[in-house]
C-alpha positions in Angstrom: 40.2 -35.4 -23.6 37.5 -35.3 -26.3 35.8 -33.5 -24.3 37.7 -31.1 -23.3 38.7 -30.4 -27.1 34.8 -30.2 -27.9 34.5 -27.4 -24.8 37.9 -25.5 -26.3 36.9 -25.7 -29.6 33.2 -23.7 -28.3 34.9 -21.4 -26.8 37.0 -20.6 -30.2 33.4 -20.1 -32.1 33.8 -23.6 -33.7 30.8 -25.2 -32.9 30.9 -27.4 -35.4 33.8 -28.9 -35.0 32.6 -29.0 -31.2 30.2 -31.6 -32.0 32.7 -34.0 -33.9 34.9 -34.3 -30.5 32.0 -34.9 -28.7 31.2 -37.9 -31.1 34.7 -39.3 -30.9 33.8 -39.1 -26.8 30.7 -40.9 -27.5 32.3 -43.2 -29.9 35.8 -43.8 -27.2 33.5 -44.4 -24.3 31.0 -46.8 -26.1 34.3 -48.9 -27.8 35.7 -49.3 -24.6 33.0 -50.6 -22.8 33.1 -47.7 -19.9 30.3 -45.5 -18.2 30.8 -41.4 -17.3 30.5 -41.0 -14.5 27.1 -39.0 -13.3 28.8 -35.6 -12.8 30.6 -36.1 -16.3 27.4 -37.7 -18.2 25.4 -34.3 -16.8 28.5 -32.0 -18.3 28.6 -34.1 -21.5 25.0 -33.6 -21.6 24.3 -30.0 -21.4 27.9 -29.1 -23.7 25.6 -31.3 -26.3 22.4 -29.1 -25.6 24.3 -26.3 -25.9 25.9 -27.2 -29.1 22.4 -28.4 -30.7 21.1 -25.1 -29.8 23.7 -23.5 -31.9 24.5 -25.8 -35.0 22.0 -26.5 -37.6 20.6 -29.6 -37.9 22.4 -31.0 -41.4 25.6 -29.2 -40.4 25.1 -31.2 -37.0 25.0 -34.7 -38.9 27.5 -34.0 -40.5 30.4 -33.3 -38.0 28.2 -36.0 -35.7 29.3 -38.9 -38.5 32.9 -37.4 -39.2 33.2 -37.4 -35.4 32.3 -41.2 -35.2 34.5 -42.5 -37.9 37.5 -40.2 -37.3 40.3 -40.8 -35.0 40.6 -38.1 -32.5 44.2 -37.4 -33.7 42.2 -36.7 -37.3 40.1 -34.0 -35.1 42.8 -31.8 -34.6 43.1 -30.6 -37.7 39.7 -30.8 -39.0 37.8 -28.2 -40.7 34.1 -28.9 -41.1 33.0 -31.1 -44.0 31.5 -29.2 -46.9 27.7 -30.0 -47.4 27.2 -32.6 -50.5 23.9 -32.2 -52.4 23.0 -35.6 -54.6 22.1 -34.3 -58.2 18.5 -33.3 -58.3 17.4 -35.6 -60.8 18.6 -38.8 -59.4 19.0 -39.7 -55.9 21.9 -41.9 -54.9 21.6 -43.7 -51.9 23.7 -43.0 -49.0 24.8 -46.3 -48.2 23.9 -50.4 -49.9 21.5 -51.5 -47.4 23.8 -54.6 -46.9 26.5 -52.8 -45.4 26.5 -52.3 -41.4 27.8 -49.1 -40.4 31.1 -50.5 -39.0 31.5 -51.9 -42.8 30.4 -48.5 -44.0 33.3 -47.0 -42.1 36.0 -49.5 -42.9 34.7 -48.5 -46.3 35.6 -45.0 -46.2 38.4 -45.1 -44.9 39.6 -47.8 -47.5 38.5 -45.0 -50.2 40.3 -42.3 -48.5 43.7 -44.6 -49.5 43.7 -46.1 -46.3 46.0 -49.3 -45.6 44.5 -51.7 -43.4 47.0 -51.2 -40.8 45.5 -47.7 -40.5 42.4 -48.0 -40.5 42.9 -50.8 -37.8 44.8 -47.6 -35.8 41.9 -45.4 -36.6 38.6 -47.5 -35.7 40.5 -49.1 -32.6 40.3 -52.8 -33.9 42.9 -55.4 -35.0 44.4 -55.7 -38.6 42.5 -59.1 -38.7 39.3 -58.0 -38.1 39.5 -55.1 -40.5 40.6 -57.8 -43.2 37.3 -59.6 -42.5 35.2 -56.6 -43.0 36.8 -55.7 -46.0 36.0 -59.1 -47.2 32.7 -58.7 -46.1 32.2 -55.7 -48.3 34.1 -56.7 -51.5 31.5 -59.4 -50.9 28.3 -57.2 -50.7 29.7 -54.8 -53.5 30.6 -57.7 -55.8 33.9 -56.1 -56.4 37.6 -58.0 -56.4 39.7 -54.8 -55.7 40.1 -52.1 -53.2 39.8 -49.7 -56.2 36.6 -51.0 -56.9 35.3 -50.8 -53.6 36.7 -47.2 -53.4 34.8 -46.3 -56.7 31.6 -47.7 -55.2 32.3 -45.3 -52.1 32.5 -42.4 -54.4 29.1 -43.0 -56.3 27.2 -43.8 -53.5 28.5 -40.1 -52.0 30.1 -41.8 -49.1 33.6 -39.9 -49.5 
């Protein structure tokens, strides 16, 4: 179905938003384990030359990472991200080198106001296991709240 959205969405002259369906794909089919099919991996394939031929490259990681960490029910009614330029005269890291990328997306999504049952819904995981990785970051962050740990999100530029 993702892709199928990202091939709509094309056709509307969203290209951007193209890309972050077919990173929710990419992200469904690696979650669950599954191959495409040849036929499907050669569509999925071009629809992403395609799409890199016609979205610049920042623009492109962008709606790559939204696409990743969003639920595909989120994708419906996205509008691309806007750009977010670190102040010029200090550079904030994107992300505490401790944090693995699954953490880094629990961690956004526990800044965006997220309950745990939620983001369980949105990263296709159980509640338990999005309890341990928020554990797991409170731990890395040295902070005792979800506020906290939201706070550190937003200075680090990852919201």
């Amino acid at each position: 179905m993702a892709e199928t959205a990202a091939q709509l969405a094309w056709a509307r002259g969203e290209p951007e938003r193209a890309v972050a369906f077919c990173a929710a794909s990419d992200r469904l089919v690696a979650e669950l384990g599954i191959a495409r099919a040849a036929l499907d991996q050669t569509r999925f394939s071009a629809l992403l030359d395609t799409l890199r031929g016609s979205v610049p490259a920042p623009a492109w990681a962008r709606a790559w990472e939204h696409g990743r960490a969003a639920a595909l029910a989120d994708l419906l009614g996205w509008s691309p991200p806007a750009p977010q330029a670190a102040p010029a005269t200090q550079r904030i890291p994107a992300a505490p080198d401790s944090l693995s990328e699954r953490e880094i997306q629990v961690l956004r999504l526990l800044a965006r106001g997220m309950t745990n049952a939620e983001i369980a819904a949105a990263l296709v995981v159980s509640q338990f296991t999005v309890k341990a990785h928020v554990r797991s970051i409170f731990g890395k962050l040295d902070v005792k709240t979800r506020t906290a740990a939201a706070r550190c999100a937003h200075e680090r530029g990852l919201v």
